[in-house]
C-alpha positions in Angstrom: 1.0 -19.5 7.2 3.8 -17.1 8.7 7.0 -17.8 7.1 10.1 -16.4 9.2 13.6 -16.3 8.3 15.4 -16.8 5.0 16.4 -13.8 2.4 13.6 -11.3 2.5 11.1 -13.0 4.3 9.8 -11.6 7.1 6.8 -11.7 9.9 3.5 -9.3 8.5 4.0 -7.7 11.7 7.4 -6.7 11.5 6.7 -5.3 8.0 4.3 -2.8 9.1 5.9 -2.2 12.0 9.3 -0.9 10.3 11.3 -4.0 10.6 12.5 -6.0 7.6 15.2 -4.1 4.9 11.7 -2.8 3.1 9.6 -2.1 6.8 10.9 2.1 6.9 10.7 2.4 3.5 7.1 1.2 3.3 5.8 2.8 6.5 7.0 6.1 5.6 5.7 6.1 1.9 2.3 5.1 3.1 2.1 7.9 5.8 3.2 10.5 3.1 0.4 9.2 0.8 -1.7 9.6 3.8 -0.7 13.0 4.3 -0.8 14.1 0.8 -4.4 12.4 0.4 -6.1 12.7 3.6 -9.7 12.2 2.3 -8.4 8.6 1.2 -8.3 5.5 3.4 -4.9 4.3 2.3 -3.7 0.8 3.6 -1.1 -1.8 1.7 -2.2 -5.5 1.0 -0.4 -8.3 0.6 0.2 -11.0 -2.3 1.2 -14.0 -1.3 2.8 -17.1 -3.4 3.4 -20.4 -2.0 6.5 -20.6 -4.6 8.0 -16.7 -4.6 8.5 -13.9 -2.8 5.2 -12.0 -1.3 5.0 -8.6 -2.6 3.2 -5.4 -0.8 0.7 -3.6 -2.5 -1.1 -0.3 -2.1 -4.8 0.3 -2.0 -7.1 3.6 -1.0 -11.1 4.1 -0.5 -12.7 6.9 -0.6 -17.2 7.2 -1.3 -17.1 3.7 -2.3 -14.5 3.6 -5.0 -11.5 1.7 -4.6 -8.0 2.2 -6.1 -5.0 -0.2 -6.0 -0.9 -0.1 -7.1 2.5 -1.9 -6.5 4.0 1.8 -6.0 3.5 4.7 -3.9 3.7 7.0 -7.0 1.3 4.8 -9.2 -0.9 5.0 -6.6 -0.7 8.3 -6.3 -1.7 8.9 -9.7 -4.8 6.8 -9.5 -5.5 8.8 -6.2 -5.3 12.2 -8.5 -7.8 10.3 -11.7 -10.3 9.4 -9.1 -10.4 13.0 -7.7 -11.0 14.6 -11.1 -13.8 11.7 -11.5 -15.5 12.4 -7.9 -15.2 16.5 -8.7 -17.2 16.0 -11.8 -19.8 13.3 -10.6 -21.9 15.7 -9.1 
C-alpha cells in the first residue's frame, strides 16, 4: 500500500526521484557511493512498518556477495571489507 501525505511520508517514487525533505539527500549519497565503488551494484531498499515510519536502506552486489547498511558511510565500509575479501579469494 502507498501511503501519501502526513509528516514524512511520502510516495516511493518521489523518494528516488529527489522529492520528499530526505529525496536529494538520498539520491546524491547513493550516486557518490556509486561513483566511489563502480564495480558494485548499489541500490537502496525499503523497510516498511504498518505502525512507524518506513526507513531507506542501502544494499550493493558485486560476484555474488551481497552487502547491506542504514548509512551511506556504513555501507561504505562493508563495500571496502568485501574488497579486501574478493582480492584475497583468488
Amino acid at each position: 500500500m502507498l501511503r501519501l501525505g502526513g509528516r514524512g511520508r511520502f510516495p516511493l517514487g518521489g523518494m528516488h526521484a529527489g522529492g520528499g525533505p530526505e529525496g536529494g539527500a538520498a539520491v546524491s549519497e547513493v550516486a557518490k557511493l556509486r561513483k566511489d565503488h563502480p564495480h558494485w551494484r548499489i541500490d537502496t531498499v525499503w523497510a516498511c512498518a504498518g505502525s512507524g515510519p518506513d526507513r531507506r536502506g542501502l544494499r550493493a552486489s558485486r560476484a555474488g556477495v551481497t552487502v547491506r547498511a542504514w548509512t551511506g558511510p556504513a555501507l561504505a565500509r562493508r563495500i571496502a571489507e568485501e574488497n579486501r575479501r574478493l582480492a584475497t579469494r583468488n
